[in-house]
DRENPATI-313079 format. One line per field, with one value per atom (N, C-alpha, C): residue in one letter; atom name; x, z, y. Coordinates in nm, 2 decimals. Each point is the difference from the previous one (the first is absolute). Layout:
N
r = [a / ...]
a = [CA / ...]
px = [X / ...]
pz = [Z / ...]
py = [Y / ...]
% end
This chain:
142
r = [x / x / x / x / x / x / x / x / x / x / x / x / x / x / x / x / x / x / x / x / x / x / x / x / x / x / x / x / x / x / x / x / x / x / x / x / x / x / x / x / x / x / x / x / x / x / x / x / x / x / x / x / x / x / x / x / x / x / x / x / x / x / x / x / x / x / x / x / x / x / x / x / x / x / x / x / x / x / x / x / x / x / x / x / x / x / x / x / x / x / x / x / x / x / x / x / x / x / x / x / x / x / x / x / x / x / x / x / x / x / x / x / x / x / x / x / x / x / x / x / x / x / x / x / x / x / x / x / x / x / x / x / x / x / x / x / x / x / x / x / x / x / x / x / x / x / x / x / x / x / x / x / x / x / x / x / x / x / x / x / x / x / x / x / x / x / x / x / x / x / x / x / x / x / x / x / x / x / x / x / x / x / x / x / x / x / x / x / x / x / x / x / x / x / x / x / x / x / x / x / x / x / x / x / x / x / x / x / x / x / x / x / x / x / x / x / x / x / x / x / x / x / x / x / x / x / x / x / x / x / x / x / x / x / x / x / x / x / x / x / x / x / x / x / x / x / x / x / x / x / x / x / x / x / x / x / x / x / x / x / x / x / x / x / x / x / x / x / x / x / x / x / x / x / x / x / x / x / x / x / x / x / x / x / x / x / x / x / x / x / x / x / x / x / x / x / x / x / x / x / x / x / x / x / x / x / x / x / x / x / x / x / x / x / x / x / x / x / x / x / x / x / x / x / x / x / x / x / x / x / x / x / x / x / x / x / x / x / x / x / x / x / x / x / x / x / x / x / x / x / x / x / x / x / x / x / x / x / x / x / x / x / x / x / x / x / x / x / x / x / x / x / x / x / x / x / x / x / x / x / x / x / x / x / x / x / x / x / x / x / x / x / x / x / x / x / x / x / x / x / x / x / x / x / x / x / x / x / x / x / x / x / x / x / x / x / x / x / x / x / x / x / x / x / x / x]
a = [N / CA / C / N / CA / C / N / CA / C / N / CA / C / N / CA / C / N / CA / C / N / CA / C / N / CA / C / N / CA / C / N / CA / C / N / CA / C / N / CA / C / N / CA / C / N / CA / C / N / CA / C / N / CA / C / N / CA / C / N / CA / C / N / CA / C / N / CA / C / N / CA / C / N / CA / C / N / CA / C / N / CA / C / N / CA / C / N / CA / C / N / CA / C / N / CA / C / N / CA / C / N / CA / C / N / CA / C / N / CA / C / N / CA / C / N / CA / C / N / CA / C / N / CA / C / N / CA / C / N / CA / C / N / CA / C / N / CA / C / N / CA / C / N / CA / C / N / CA / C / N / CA / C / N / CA / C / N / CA / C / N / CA / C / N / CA / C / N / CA / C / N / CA / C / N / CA / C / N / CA / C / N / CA / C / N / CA / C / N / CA / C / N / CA / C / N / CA / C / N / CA / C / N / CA / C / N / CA / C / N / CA / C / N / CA / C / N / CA / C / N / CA / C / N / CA / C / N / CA / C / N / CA / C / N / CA / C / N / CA / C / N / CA / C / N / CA / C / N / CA / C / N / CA / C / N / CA / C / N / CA / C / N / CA / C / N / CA / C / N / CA / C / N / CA / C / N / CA / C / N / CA / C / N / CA / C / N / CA / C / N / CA / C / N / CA / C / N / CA / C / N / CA / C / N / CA / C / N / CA / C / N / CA / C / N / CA / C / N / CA / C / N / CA / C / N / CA / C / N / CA / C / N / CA / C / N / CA / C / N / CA / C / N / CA / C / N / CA / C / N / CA / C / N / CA / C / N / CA / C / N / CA / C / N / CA / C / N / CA / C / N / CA / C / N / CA / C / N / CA / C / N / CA / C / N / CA / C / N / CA / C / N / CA / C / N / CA / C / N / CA / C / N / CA / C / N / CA / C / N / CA / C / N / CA / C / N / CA / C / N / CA / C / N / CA / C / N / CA / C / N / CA / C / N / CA / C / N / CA / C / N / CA / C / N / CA / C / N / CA / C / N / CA / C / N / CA / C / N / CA / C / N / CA / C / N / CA / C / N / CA / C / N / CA / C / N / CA / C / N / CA / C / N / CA / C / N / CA / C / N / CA / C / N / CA / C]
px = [-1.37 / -0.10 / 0.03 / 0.06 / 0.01 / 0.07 / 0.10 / 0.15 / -0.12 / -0.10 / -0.08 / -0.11 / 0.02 / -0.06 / 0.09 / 0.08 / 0.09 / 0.05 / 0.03 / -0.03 / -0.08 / -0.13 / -0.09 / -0.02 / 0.05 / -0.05 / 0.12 / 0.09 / 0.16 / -0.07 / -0.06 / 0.03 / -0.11 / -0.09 / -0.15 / 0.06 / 0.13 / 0.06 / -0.06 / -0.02 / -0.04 / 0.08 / 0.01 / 0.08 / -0.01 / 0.09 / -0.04 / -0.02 / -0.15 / -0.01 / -0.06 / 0.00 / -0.09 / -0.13 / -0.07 / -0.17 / -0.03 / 0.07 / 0.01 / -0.02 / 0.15 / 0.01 / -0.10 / -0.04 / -0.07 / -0.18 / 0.00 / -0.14 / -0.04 / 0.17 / 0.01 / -0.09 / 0.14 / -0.01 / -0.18 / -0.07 / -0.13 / -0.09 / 0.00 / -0.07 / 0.04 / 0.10 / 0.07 / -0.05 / 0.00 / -0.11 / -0.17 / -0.03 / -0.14 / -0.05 / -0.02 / -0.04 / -0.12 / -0.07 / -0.12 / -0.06 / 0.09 / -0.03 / -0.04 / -0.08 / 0.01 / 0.10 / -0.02 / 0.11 / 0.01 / -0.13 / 0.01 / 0.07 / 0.03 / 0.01 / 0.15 / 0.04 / 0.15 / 0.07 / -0.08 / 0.09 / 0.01 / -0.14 / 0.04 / 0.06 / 0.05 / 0.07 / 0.18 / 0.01 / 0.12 / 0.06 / -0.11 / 0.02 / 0.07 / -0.07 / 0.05 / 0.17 / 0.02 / 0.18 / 0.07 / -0.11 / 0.05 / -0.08 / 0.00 / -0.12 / -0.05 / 0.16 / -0.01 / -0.02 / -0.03 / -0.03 / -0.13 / 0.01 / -0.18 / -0.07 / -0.13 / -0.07 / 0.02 / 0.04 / 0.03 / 0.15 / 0.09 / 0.08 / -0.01 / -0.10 / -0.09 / -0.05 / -0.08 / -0.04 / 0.02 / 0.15 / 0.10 / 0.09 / 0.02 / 0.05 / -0.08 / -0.15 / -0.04 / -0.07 / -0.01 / 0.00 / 0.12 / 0.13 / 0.16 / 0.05 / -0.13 / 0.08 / -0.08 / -0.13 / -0.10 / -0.01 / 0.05 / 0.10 / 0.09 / 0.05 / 0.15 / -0.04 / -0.13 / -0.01 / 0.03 / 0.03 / 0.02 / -0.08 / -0.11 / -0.13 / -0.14 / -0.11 / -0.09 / -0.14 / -0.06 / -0.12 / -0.12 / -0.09 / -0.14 / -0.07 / -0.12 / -0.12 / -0.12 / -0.05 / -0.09 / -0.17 / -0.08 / -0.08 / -0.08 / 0.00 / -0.03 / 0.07 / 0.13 / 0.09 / 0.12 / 0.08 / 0.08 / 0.13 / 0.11 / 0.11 / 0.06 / 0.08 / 0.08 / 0.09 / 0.13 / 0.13 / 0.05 / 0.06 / 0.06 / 0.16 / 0.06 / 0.16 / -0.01 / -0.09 / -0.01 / -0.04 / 0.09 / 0.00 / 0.02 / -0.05 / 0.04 / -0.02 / -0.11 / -0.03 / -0.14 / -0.06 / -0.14 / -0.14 / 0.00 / -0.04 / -0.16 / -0.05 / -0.17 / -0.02 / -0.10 / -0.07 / -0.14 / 0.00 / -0.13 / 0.01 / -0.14 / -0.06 / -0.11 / 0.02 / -0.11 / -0.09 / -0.15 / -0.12 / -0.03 / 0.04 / -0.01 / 0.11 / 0.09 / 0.10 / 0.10 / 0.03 / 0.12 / 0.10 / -0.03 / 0.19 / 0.03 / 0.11 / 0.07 / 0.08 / -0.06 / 0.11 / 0.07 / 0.10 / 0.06 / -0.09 / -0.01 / -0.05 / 0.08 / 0.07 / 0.08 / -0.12 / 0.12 / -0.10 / -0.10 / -0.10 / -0.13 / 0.04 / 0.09 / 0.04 / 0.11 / 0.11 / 0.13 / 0.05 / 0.11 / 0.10 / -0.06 / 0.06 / -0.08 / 0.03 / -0.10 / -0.09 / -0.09 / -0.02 / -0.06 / -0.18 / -0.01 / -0.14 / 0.02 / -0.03 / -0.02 / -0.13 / 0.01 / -0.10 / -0.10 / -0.09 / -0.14 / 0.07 / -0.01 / 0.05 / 0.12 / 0.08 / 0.10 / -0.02 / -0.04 / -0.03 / 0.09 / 0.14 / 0.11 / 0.12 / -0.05 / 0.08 / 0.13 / 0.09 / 0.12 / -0.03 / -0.08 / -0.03 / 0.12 / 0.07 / 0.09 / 0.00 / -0.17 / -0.02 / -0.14 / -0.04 / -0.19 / -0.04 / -0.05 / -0.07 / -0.13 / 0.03 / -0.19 / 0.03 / -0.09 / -0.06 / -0.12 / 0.00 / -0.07 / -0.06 / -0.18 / -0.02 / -0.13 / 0.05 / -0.08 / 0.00 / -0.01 / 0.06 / 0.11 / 0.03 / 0.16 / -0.06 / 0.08 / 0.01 / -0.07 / 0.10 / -0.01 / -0.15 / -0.05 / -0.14 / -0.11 / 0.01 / -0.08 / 0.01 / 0.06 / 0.01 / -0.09 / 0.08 / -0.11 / -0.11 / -0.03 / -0.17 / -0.10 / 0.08 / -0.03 / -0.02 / 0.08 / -0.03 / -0.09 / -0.05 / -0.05 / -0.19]
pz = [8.13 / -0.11 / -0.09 / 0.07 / -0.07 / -0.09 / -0.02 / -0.11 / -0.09 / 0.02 / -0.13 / -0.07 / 0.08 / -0.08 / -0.07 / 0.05 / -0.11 / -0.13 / 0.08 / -0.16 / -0.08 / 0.05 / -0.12 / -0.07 / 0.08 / -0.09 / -0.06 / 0.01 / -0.08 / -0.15 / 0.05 / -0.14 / -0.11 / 0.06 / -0.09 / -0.05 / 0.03 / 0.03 / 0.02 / 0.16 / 0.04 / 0.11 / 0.04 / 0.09 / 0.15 / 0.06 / 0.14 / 0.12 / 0.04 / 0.08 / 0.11 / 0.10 / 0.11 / 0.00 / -0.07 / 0.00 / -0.06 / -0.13 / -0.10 / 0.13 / 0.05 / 0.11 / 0.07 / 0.09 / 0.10 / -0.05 / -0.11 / -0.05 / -0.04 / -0.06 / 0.01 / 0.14 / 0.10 / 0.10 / 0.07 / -0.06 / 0.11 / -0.10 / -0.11 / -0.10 / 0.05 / 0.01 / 0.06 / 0.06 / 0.15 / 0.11 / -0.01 / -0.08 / 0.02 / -0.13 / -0.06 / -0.16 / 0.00 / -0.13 / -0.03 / 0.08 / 0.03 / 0.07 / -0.13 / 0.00 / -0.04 / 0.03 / -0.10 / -0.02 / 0.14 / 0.07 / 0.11 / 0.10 / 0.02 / 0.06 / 0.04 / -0.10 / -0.11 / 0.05 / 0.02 / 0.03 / 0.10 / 0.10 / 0.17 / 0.02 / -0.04 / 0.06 / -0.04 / -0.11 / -0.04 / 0.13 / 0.00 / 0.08 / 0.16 / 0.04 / 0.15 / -0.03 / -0.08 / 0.03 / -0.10 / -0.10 / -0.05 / -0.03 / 0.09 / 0.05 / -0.13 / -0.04 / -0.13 / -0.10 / -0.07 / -0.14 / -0.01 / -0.13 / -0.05 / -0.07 / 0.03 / -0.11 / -0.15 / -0.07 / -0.11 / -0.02 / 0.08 / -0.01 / 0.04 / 0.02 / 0.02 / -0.12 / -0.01 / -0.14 / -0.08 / -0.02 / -0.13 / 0.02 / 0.12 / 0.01 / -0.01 / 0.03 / -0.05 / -0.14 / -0.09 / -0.10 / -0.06 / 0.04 / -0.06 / 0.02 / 0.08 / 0.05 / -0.05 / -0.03 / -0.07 / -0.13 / -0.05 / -0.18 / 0.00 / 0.11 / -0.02 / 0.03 / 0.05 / 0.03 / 0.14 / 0.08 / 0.13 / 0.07 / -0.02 / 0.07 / -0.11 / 0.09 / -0.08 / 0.07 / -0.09 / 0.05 / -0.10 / 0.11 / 0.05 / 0.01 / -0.09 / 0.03 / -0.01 / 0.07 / 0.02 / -0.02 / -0.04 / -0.01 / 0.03 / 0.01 / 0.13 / 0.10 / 0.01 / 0.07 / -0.06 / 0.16 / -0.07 / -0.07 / -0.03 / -0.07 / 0.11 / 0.04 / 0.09 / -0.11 / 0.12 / -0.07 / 0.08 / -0.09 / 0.08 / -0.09 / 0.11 / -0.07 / -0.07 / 0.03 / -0.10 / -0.15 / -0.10 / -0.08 / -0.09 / -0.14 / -0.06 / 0.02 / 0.06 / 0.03 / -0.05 / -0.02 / -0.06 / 0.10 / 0.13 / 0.09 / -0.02 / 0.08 / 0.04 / 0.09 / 0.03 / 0.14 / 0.02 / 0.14 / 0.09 / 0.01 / 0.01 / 0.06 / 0.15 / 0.05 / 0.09 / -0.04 / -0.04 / 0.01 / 0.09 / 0.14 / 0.06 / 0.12 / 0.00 / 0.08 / -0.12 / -0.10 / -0.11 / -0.03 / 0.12 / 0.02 / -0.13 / -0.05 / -0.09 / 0.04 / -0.11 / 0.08 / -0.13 / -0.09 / -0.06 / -0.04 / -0.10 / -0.02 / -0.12 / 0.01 / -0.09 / -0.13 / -0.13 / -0.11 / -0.01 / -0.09 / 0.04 / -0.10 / -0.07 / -0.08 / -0.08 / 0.03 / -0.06 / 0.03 / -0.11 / 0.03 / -0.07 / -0.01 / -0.05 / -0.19 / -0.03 / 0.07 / 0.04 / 0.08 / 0.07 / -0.05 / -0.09 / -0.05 / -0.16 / -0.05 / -0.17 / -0.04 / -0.10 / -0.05 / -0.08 / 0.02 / -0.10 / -0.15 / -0.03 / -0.07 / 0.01 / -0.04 / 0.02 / -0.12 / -0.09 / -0.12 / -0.04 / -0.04 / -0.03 / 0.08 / 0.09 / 0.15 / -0.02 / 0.06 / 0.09 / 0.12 / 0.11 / 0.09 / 0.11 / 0.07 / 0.14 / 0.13 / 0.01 / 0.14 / -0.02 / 0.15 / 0.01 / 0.10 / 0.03 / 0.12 / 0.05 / 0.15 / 0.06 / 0.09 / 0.01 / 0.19 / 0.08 / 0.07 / 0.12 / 0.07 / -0.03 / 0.15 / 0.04 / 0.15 / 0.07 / 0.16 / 0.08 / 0.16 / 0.04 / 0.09 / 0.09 / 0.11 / 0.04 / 0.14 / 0.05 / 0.09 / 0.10 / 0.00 / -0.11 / -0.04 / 0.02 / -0.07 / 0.00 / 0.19 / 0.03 / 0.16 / 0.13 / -0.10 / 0.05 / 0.00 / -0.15 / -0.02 / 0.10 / 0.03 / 0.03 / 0.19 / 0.07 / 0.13 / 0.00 / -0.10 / 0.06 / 0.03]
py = [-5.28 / 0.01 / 0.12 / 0.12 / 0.09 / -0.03 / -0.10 / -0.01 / -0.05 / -0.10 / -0.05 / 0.09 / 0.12 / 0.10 / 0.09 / -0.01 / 0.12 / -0.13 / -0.11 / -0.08 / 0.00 / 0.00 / 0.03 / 0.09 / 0.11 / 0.14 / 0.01 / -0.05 / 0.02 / -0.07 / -0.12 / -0.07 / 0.00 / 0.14 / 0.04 / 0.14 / 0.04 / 0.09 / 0.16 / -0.05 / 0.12 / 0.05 / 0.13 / 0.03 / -0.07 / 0.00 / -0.08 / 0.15 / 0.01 / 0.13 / -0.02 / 0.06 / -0.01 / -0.05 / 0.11 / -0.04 / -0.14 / 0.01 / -0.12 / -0.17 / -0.02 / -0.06 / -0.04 / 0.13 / 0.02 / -0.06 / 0.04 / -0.04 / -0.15 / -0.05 / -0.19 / -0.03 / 0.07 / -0.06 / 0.02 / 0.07 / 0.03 / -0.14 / -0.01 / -0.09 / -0.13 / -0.01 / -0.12 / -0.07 / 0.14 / -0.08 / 0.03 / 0.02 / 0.10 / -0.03 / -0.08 / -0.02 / 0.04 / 0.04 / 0.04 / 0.09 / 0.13 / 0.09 / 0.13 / 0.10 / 0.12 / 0.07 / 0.11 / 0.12 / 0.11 / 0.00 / 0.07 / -0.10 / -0.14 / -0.03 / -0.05 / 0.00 / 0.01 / 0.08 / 0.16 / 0.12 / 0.01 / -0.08 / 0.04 / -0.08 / -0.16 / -0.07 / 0.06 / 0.03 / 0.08 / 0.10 / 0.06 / 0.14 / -0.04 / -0.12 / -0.06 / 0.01 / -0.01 / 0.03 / 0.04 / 0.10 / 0.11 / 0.10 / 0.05 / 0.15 / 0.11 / -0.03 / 0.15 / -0.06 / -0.13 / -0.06 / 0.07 / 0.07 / 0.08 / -0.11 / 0.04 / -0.09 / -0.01 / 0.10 / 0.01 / -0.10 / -0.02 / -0.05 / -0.16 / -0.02 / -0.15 / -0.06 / 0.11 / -0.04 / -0.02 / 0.08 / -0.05 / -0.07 / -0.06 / -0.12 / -0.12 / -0.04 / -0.02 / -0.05 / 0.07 / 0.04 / -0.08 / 0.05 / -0.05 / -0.15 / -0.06 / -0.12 / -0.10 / 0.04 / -0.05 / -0.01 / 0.07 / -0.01 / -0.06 / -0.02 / -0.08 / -0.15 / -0.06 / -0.11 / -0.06 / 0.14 / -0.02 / -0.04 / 0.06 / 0.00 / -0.04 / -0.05 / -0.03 / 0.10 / 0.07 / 0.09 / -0.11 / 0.05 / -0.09 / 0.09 / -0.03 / 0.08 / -0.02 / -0.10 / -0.05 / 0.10 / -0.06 / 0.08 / 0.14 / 0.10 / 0.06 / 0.03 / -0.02 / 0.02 / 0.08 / 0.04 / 0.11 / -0.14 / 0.11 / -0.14 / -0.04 / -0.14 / -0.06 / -0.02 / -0.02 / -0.06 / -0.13 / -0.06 / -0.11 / -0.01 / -0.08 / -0.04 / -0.13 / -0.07 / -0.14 / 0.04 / -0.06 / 0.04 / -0.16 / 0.02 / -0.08 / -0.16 / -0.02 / -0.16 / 0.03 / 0.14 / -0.04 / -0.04 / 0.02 / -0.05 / 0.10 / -0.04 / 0.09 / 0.02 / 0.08 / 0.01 / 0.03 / -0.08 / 0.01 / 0.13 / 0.07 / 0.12 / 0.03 / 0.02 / -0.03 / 0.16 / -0.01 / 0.04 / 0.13 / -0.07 / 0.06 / 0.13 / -0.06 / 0.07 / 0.06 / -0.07 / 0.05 / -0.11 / -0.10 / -0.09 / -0.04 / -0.01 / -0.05 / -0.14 / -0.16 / -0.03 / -0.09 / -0.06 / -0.05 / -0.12 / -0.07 / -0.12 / -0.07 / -0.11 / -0.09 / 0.02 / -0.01 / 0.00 / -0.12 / -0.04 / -0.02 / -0.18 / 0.02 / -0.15 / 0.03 / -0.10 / 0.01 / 0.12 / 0.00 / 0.12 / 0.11 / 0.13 / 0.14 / -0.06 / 0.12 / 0.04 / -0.03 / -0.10 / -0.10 / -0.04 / 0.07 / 0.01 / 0.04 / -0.11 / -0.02 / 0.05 / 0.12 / 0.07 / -0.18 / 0.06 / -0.05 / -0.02 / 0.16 / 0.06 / 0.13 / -0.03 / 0.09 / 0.09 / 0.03 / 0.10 / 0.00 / -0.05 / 0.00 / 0.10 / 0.00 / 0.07 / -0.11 / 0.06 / -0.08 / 0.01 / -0.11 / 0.05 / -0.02 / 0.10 / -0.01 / 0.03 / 0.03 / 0.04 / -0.03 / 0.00 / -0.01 / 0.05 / 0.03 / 0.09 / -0.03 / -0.06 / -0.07 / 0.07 / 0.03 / 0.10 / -0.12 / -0.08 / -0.04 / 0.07 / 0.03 / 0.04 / -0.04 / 0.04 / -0.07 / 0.08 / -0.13 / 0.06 / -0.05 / 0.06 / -0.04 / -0.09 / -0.04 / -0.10 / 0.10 / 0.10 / 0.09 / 0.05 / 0.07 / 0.05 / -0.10 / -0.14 / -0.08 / -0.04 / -0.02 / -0.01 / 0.11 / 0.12 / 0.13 / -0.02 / -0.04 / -0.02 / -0.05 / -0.15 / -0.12 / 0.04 / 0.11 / 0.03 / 0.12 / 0.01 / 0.11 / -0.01]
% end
């Protein structure tokens, strides 16, 4: 997987670097995680990445369309590596979960303004919320 990361960042043309890499790789597996969460999973197998150097990788890959940041109401920002399909998401209420939801009708941006005001519209943005399985289950034993 790593060769399809240094392609990507090749062809947004960004340098191909460890953290850069390393930060694909934690998004990858771990989508819709925060920035603290980003740096500990980094850190498991690269001890000396600073936060500051997270962040601007972060920051660098998210300009480039590498990454997509989320910020759900009230919450801190998540990133995800899915990009570019325009997708939404569930929120759970209660615990935080984030989870992907197919757009809501047709292709993106999957939701035709009322009124568009003379926008070109190319993205839309719905937040879901509610409860999670897990949570609603909790509820339900206790």
């Amino acid at each position: 997987m790593t060769s399809e990361f240094e392609a990507q960042l090749r062809a947004v043309s960004l340098r191909v670097t460890q953290p850069r890499l390393a930060v694909l790789a934690v998004l990858r597996d771990h989508p819709h995680v925060d920035t603290d969460a980003v740096i500990a999973l980094v850190r498991v197998d690269h001890p000396s990445v600073s936060h500051q150097t997270v962040y601007d990788v972060l920051r660098a890959l998210t300009d480039a369309g590498l990454l997509r940041r989320i910020q759900p109401a009230g919450a801190n920002a998540r990133y995800e590596t899915r990009v570019g399909d325009n997708h939404h998401h569930a929120v759970c209420r209660s615990c935080g979960a984030i989870a992907d939801v197919e757009c809501a009708v047709g292709h993106a941006p999957c939701l035709t303004a009322s009124d568009d005001r003379g926008f070109v519209v190319d993205e839309a943005e719905v937040v879901y919320w509610g409860t999670c399985p897990d949570c609603v289950s909790a509820e339900q034993t206790a």
